[in-house]
N, C-alpha and C positions, 0 to 999 in steps of 0.2 A: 504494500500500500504506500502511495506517494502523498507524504503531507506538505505543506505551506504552513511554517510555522509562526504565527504572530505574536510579537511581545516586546516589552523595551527595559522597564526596571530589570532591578536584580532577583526580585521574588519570582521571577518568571524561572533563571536561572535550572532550577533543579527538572523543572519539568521540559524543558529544551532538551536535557540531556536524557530524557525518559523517553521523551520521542525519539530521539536519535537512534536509542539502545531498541524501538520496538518496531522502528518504520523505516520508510527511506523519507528523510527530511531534505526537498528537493532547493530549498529554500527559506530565508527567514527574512519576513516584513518586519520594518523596525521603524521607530522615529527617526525623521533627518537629524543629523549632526544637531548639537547645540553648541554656542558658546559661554564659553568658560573662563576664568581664571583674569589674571591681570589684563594680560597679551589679547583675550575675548578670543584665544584657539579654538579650533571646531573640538568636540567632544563626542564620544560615539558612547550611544546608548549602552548598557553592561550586555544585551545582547549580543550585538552585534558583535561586541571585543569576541565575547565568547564563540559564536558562530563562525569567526575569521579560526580562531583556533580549532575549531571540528573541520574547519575545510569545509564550509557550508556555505552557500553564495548569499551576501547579505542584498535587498532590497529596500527603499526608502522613497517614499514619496509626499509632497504638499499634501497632496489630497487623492483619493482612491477612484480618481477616473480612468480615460479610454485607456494611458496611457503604461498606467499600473496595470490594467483589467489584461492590458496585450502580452505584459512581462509576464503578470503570471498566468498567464493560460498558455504561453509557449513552452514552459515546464509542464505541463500536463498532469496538475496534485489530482487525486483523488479528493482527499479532506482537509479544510482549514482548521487549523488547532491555534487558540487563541488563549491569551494568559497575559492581562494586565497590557493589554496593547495600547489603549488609548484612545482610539479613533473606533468607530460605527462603521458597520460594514452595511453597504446597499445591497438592496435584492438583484441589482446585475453584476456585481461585483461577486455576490455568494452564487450567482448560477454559472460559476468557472466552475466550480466544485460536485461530481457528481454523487457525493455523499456529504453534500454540506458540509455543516461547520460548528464544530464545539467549541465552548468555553470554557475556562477556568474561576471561577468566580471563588472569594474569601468570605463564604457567609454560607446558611444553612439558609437557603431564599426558599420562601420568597421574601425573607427579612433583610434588608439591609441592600437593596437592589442600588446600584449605582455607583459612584466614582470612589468613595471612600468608605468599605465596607469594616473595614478594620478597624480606624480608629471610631467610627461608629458601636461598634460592637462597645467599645473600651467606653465612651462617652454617656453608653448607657445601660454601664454597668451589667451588663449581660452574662447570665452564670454562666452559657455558652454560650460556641461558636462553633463554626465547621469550614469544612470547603464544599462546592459543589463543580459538579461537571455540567452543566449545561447545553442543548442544543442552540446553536445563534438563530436567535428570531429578531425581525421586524422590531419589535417592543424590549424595549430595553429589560434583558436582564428576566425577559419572560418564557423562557425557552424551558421546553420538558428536560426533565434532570434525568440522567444518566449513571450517576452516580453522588450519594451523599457523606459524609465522614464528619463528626463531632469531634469537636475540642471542647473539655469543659476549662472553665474559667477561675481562676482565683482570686481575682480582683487587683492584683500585682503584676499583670502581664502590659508590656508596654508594646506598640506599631512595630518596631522594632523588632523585639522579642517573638512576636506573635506573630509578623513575616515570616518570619526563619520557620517555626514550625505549620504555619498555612504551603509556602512553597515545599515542604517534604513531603506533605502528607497529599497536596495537587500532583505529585512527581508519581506516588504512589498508585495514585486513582491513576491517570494516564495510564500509566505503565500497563495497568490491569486492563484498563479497557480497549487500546487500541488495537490490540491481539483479537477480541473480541467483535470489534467492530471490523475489522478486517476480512472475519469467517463470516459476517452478518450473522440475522439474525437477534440483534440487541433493540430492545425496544423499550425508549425514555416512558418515566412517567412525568403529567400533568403534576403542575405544582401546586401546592395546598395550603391555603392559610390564606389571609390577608397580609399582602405585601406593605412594607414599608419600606422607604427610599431616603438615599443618602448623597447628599450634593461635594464635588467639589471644595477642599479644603485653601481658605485666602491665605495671606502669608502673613498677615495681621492676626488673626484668628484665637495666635497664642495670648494676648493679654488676660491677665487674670483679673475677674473681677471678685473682688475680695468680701461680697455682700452674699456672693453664691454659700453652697456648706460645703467644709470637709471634704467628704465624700465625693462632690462632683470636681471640685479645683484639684482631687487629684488624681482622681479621672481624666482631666484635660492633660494635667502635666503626662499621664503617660502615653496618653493618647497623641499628642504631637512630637513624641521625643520616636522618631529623631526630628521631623520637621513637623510644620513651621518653629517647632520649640514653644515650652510657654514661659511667658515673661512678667514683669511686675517693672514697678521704677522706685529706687532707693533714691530719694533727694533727686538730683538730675540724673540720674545713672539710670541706665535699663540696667536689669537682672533679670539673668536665665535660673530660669526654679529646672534643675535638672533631675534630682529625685526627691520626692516627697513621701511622708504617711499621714494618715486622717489618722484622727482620735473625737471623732463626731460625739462623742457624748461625754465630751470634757468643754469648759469653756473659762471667761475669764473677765467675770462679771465688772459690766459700765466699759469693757473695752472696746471702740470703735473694732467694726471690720478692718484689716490690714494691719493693725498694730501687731507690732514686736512686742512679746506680752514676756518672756521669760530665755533662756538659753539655762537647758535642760541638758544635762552632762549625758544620761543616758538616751535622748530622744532627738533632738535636735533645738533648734530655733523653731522655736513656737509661737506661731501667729494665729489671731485669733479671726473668723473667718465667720458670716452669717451665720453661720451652726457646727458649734465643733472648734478645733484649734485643730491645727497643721502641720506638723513639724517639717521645715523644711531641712533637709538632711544635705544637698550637696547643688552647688550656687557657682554661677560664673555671672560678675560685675561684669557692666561692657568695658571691653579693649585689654580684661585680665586673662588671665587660666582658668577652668572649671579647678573647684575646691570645693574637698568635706567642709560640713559647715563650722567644727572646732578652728579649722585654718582661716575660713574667711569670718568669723566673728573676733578672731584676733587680730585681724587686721581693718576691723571698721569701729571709730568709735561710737560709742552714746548708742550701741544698736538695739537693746532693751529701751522700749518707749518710741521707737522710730516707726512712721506708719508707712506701710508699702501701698503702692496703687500708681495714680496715674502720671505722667509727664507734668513737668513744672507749668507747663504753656496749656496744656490742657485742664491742670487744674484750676487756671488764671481763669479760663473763657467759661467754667463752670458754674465759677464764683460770680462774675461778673453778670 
């Protein structure tokens, strides 16, 4: 069986090399180059790096017209295998394919349909999660599933963390199915439940608001780590809240939200938050190094009684 493999992150990663190991991967659709760094160098998706290393011919286009639709129909894929690609595939673009087109989706859908299934999951506190295998339809993310796999949750798993074991366990299902779909014979089911849908992560996103509880700002904090990051501001400074713990049913009576209420030898820097105190455990000031927080509370002073929250300029226009 000849696939067309689509994807551009690094979570896609395990499952490229699943198809490789199960199919003939004739090809891999990626995002175009971006630029990067000081110099603005072109930068190639972790795909693609990886693909050039399999000896696999990489593809990349603006948009998935006539011009894509001819590159890849001159490979002749059987099935488009999809995982974290980015881009929407049109109904003439999926009729190159005469066994269609799967996906890789990071959710037990129909929950969590759309661009940020992940840190969704994390944001809403969700005892589990899963992956699914999906057929690509029309409708975003409404495709009969294939296959499903559960991750239960702990409530300490960060975007990060919970990539790593979403892409083994997507690497796993492929591997299983493509054998499968190859003999024919494998027939998706209809998806069950009421969906729910998740947008598009902005790169502002991370500020924290200090009025929320416990429980969800540290939520946020692990849900954006690694990106956008969640942030606060110390006097004029941004600060990165890198790892946090809630203690929701502690608090620190007449203390505004965002106050530095205590620095706690065993717990961290404790602020005190709509509901609950926070201990914030490991902080990077803007333009320093990430630091445990024993290292950066000895290096800031007065920081018991200090309120975290917003921008000096933002807090001008509040008042005003």
């Amino acid at each position: 069986m000849k696939v067309l493999f689509a994807g551009s992150p690094a979570i896609a990663l395990p499952a490229l090399e699943a198809a490789a190991a199960k199919a003939e991967v004739v090809a891999v659709l990626t995002n175009p180059d971006s630029q990067s760094g000081r110099g603005l160098q072109a930068a190639r998706t972790p795909v693609a790096l990886r693909a050039a290393e399999l000896g696999i011919p990489v593809l990349s286009f603006e948009r998935l017209g006539s011009e894509a639709r001819a590159a890849v129909e001159a490979l002749h894929p059987d099935l488009l295998v999809s995982f974290a690609y980015g881009r929407l595939f049109g109904p003439r673009f999926m009729a190159v394919f005469p066994l269609g087109g799967i996906n890789i989706h990071p959710s037990i859908l129909p929950r969590h349909r759309g661009a940020s299934p992940i840190p969704a999951a994390i944001l809403a506190r969700d005892s589990e999660t899963g992956v699914s295998i999906q057929a690509i339809a029309p409708e975003l993310d409404s495709g009969d599933l294939y296959a499903v796999a559960r991750i239960a949750l702990t409530g300490r798993e960060t975007t990060a963390s919970l990539s790593e074991r979403a892409a083994c366990l997507g690497a796993d299902l492929l591997a299983d199915l493509l054998p499968r779909l190859a003999a024919g014979g494998v027939r998706p089911q209809p998806q069950e439940g009421e969906p729910s849908f998740c947008t598009v992560i902005g790169k502002d996103e991370g500020l924290i608001d200090w009025q929320a509880s416990a429980l969800d700002i540290d939520a946020r904090v692990r849900a954006f780590d690694p990106w956008p990051g969640a942030f606060t501001w110390l006097g004029a400074s941004r600060l990165a809240l890198l790892e946090t713990e809630p203690f929701s049913a502690e608090t620190s009576p007449g203390a505004r939200p965002g106050t530095v209420v205590a620095l706690d030898k065993s717990r961290g820097i404790m602020v005190q938050t709509g509901e609950g105190l926070l201990a914030l455990r490991r902080l990077q000031l803007q333009t320093k190094k990430a630091l445990p927080w024993r290292d950066f509370a000895n290096g800031v002073r007065d920081l018991p009684g200090s309120i975290l929250g917003k921008a000096p300029a933002q807090e001008s226009r509040t008042q005003a």
